[in-house]
C-alpha positions in Angstrom: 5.0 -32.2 2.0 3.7 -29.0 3.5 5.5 -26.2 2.0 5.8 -22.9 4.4 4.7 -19.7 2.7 7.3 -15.9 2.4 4.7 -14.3 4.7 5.1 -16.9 7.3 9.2 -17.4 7.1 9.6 -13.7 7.0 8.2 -13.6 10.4 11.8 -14.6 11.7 14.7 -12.0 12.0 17.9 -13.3 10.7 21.1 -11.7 9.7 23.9 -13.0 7.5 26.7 -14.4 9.5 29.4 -13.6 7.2 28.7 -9.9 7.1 28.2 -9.8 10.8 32.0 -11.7 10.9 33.7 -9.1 8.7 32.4 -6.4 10.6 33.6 -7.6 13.7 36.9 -8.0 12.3 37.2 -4.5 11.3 36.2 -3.7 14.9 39.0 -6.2 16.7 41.3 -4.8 14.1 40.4 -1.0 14.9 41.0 -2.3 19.1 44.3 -3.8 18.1 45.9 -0.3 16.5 43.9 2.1 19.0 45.7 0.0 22.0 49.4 -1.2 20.6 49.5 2.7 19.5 48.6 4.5 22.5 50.9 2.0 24.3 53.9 1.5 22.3 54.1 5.1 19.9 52.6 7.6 22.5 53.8 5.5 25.4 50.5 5.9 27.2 50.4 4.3 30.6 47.4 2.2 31.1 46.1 -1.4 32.1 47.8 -2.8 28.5 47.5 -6.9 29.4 44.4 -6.6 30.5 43.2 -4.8 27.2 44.8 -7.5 25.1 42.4 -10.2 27.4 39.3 -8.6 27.1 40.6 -8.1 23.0 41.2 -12.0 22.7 37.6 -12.7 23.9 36.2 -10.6 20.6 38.9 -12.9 18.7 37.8 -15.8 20.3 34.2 -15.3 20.2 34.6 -14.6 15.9 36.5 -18.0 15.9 33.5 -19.5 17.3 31.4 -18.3 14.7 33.8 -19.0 11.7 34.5 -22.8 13.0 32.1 -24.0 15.1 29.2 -22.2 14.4 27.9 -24.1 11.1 24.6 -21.3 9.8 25.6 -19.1 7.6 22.4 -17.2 9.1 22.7 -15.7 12.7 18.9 -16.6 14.3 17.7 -13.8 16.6 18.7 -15.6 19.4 22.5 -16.0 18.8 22.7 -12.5 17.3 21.6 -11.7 20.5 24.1 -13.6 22.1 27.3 -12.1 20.0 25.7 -8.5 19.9 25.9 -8.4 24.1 29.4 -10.1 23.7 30.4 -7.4 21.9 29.0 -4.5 24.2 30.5 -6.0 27.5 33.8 -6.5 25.3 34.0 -2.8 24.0 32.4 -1.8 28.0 35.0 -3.3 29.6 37.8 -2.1 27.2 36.5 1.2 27.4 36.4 1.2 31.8 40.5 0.2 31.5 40.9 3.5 29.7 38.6 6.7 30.7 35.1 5.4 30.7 32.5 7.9 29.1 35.6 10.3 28.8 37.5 8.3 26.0 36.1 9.4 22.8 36.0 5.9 21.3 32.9 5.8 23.5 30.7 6.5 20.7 31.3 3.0 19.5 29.1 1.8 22.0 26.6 2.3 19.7 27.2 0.6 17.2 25.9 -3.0 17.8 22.2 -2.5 19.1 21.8 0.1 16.1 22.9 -2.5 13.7 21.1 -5.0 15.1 17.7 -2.5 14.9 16.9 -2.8 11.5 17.6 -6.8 11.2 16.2 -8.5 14.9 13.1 -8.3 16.7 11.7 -5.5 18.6 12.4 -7.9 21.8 15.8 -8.1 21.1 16.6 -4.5 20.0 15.2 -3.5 23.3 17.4 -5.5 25.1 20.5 -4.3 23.9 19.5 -0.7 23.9 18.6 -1.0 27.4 22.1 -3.3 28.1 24.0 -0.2 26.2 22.7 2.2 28.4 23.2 0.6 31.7 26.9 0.1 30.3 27.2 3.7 29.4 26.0 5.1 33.1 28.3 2.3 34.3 31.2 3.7 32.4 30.0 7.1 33.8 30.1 6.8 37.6 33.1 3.7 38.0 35.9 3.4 35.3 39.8 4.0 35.6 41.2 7.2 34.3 42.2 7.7 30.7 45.8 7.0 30.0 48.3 9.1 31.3 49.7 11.8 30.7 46.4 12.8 28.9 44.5 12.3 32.4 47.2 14.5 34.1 45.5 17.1 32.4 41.9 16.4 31.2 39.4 18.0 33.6 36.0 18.8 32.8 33.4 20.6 34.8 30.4 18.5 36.0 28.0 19.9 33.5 29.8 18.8 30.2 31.2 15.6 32.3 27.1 14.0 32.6 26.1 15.7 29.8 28.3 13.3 27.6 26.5 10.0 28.7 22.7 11.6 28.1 23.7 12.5 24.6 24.8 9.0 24.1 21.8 7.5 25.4 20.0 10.5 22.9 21.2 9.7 20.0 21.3 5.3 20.9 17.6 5.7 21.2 16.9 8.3 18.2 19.5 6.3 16.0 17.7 2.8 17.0 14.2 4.4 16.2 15.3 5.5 13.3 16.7 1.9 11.7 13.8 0.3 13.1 11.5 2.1 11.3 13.2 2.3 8.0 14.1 -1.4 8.3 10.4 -2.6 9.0 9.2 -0.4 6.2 12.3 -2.1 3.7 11.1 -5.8 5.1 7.7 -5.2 4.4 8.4 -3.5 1.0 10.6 -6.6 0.4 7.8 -9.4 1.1 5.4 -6.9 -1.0 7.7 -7.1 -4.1 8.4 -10.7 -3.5 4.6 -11.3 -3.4 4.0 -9.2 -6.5 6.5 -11.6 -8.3 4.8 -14.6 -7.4 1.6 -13.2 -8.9 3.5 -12.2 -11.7 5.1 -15.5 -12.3 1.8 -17.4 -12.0 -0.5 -15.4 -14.0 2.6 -16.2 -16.6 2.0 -19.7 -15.5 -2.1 -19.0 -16.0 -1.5 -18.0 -19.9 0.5 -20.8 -20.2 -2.4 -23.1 -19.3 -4.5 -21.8 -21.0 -2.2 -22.2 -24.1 -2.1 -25.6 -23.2 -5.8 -25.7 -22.8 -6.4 -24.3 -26.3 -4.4 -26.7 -27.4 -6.0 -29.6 -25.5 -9.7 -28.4 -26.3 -8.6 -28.7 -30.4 -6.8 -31.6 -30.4 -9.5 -33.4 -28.0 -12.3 -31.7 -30.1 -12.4 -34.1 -32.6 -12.4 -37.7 -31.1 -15.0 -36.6 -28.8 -17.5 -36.0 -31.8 -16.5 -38.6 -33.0 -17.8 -40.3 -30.1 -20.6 -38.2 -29.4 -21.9 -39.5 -33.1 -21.2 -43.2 -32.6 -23.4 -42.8 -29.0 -26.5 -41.5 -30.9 -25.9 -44.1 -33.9 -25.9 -47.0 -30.9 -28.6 -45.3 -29.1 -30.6 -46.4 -32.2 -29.6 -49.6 -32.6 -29.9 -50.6 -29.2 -33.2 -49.2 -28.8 -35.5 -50.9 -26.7 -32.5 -53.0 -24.3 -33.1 -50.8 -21.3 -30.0 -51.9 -19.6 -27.7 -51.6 -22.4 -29.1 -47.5 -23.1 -28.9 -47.0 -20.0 -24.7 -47.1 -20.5 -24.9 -45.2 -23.8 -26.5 -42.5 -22.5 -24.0 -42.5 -19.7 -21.6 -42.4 -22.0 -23.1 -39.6 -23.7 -23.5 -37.4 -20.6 -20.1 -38.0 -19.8 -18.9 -37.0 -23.6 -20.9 -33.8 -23.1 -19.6 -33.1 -19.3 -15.8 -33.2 -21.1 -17.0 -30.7 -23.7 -18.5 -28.5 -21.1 -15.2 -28.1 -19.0 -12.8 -27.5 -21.6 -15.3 -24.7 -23.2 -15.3 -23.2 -19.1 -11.3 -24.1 -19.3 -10.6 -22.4 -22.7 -13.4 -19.5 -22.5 -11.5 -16.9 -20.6 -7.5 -18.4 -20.8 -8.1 -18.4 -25.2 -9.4 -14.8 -25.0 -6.3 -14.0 -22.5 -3.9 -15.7 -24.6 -5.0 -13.8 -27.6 -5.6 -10.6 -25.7 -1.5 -10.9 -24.6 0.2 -11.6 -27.5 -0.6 -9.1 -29.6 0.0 -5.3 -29.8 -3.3 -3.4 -28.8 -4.5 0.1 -28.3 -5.0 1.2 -24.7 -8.8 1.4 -26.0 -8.6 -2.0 -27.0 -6.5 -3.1 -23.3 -9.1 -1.1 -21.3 -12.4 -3.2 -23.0 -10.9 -6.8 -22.7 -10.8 -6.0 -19.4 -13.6 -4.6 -18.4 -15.4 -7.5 -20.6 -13.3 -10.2 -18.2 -14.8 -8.1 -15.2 -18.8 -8.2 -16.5 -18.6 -11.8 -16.8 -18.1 -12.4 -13.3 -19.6 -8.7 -11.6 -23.0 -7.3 -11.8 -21.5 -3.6 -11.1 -22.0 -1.4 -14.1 -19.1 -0.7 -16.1 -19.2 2.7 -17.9 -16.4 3.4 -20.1 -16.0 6.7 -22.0 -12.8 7.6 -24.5 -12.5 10.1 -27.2 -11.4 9.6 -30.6 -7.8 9.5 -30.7 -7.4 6.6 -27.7 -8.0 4.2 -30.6 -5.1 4.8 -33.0 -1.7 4.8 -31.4 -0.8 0.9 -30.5 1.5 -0.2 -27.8 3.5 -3.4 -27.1 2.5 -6.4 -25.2 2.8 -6.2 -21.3 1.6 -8.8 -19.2 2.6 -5.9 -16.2 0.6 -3.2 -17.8 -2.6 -5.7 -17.9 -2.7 -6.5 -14.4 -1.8 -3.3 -13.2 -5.1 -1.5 -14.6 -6.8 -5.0 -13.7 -6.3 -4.4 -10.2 -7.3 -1.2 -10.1 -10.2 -2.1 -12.1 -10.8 -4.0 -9.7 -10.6 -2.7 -7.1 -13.3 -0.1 -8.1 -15.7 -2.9 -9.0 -14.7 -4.5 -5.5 -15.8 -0.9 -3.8 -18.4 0.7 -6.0 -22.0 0.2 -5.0 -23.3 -0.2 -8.5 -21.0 1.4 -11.0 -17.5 1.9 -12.3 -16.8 4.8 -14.4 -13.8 4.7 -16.5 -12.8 7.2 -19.0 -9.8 7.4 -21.4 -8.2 10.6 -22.9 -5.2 10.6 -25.4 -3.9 13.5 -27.2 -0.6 13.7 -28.9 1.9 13.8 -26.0 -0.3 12.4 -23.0 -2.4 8.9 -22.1 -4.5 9.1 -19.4 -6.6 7.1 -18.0 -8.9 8.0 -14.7 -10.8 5.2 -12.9 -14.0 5.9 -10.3 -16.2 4.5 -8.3 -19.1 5.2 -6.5 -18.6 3.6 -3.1 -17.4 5.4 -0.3 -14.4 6.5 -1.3 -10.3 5.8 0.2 -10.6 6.1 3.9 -9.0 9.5 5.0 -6.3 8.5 7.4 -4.6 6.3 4.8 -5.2 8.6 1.8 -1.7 9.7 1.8 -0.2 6.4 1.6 -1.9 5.2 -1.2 0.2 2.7 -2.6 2.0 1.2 0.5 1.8 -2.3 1.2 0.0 -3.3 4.3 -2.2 -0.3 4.6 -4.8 -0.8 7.6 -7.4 2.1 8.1 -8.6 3.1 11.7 -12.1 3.3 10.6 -13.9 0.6 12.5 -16.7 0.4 10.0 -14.5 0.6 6.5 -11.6 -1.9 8.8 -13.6 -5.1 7.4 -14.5 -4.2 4.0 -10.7 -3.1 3.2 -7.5 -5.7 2.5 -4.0 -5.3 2.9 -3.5 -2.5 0.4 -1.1 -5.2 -1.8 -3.4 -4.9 -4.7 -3.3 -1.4 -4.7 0.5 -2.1 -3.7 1.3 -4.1 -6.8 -1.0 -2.1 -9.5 1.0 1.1 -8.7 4.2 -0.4 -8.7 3.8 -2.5 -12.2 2.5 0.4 -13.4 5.0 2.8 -12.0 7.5 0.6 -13.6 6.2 0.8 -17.1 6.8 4.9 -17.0 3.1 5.3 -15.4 2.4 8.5 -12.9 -0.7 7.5 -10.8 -2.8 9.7 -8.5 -5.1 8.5 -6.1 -7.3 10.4 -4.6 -11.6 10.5 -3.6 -13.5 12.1 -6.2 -14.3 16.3 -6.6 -17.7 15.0 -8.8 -18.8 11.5 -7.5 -18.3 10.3 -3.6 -16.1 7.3 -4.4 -12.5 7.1 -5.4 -10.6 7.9 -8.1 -7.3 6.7 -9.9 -5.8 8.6 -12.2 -3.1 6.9 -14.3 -1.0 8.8 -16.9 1.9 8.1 -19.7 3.6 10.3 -22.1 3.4 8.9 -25.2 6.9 8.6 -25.7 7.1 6.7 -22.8 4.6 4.5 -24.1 6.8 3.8 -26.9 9.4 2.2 -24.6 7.4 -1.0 -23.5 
């Protein structure tokens, strides 16, 4: 069965229904009291049955959704739907009483800017535009506000069409505003969600290679076993073509099986190892690099002093691959060598990574460590990613008490990481 990826579902705007219900409540509710007060404790005159119509459609409409609507998740399109209910529903409430002039207009607002940080752009456009056509509707055509407070509200031209532009003003700064912060949270959200599922398999990666280990001793055994009793038949059966033929087939294929669980158990038995023990950040640093120069031809030049070998800290799976990927990533960049160099004194760990390629492109310098990071450049465009490894190193890092700097380096032309603890901190993991 095909299974559909986070990156791809994501790409659909939903919000929950039951929320959405329980806020509409609390708006129906807020109708009911603002009408049966102004009518039956002031004693307001105004269009009263036909409020309590246009009231009975919102009531209506979250009856709909609460029985007969069976998601619990409102798709783009029927969020839609409900969200212009409720703008012609509050519009036409707000024309029986006063129009741009009742001061409840303000919660015209409301359902396009919640709707900005959950639906598409597509949609949020829509509504924003619908909200202001309802507000310069309300403007020029509406019935007064209810009397007596209409016997005596008159305003000068100025302040009267000044009240629907600063509606439309702040619908469009509010709107911008949620839609940026809630593209930024849903991308940070599919980041983190990705960073978990790397977590969770290079969890499931040691655990192979535990069973690997454990596979390659256990299988170790029979198959010299077998591997002996080939070249004892080999000699017995010398001379019958056909029949050495097999035996050496069976040989082949003895020494094909100890081949792939050496290439299974090479790297997972020295991760396995590597992880489940404490180690000094010396001692983190080199496995790494090690894993790195059996696969890279770059140049790995690492440098420390003599106190980054004595203080040990506990095992973290999170600290690993967060100076992996930055590791990395300066082998993935540098032209022909990494330059890594480890300081430790008595109250600070730090650890600064280079390169020598051409260094973080300038216009996304400052946003080192965002996920989805595209540069401008056309020429660096194809060499870079989606800044998610960068993305998830800072943040596993960040997480284990780790302040990182990023920036291109003052002595060589490539970039540079800098990635610092307190010792105490250290302590902590």
């Amino acid at each position: 069965m095909y299974k559909m990826k986070f990156f791809e579902t994501s790409k659909y705007h939903f919000f929950k229904k039951s929320t959405y219900i329980s806020l509409r409540w609390i708006g129906i509710i807020g109708q009911l009291i603002s009408v049966y007060f102004v009518y039956f404790f002031l004693k307001f005159e105004f269009d009263f049955h036909t409020s309590n119509l246009i009231i009975l459609l919102g009531i209506l409409s979250n009856f709909y959704l609460i029985f007969i609507y069976e998601k619990t998740q409102l798709s783009d399109r029927s969020a839609f739907i409900f969200l212009v209910i409720d703008i012609l529903q509050l519009g036409a409430l707000l024309y029986l009483t006063g129009g741009v002039t009742n001061p409840f207009v303000i919660f015209l607002l409301i359902p396009s800017v919640f709707s900005s940080s959950n639906l598409s752009f597509k949609t949020n456009l829509l509504l924003v535009l619908l909200t202001i056509l309802t507000i310069f509707v309300l403007t020029f055509y509406s019935q007064d506000l209810p009397s007596p407070v209409s016997d005596h509200f008159h305003v000068s031209e100025y302040y009267f069409f000044a009240i629907p532009i600063a509606l439309v003003i702040a619908l469009i700064f509010l709107n911008y505003l949620a839609m940026t912060f809630g593209t930024q949270s849903r991308l940070r959200m599919e980041a983190l969600s990705k960073m978990e599922e790397v977590m969770a398999t290079e969890h499931e990666l040691l655990s192979l290679g535990g069973q690997a280990a454990a596979a390659a001793h256990s299988l170790g055994t029979p198959l010299s076993t077998i591997k002996i009793i080939t070249q004892d038949l080999v000699k017995q059966f010398k001379g019958n073509l056909e029949v050495e033929k097999d035996i050496e087939l069976l040989a082949s294929q003895v020494e094909r099986c100890n081949q792939i669980l050496k290439r299974l158990t090479l790297n997972p038995v020295e991760e396995d190892i590597f992880i489940d023990k404490d180690l000094t950040m010396k001692d983190y640093i080199s496995e790494i690099i090690s894993s790195f120069r059996e696969i890279s031809k770059k140049n790995f030049i690492f440098n420390f002093d003599q106190f980054s070998n004595v203080k040990k800290i506990t095992k973290s799976i999170e600290i690993v691959y967060g100076l992996r990927n930055f590791i990395g990533n300066a082998n993935k960049f540098s032209n022909k060598n990494v330059y890594i160099n480890l300081k430790s004194d008595s109250e600070n760990t730090e650890i600064t990574i280079e390169d020598d390629g051409n260094g973080f492109p300038r216009d996304i310098l400052s946003k080192i460590g965002e996920p989805y990071l595209r540069t401008n450049d056309p020429v660096e465009k194809s060499k870079t990613g989606l800044g998610l490894g960068m993305f998830i190193g800072k943040t596993l890092l960040e997480k284990n008490f780790a302040s990182i700097n990023c920036r291109n380096s003052e002595t060589r032309k490539g970039a540079e990481v800098n990635i610092k603890w307190k010792n105490k901190d250290l302590v902590k993991i």
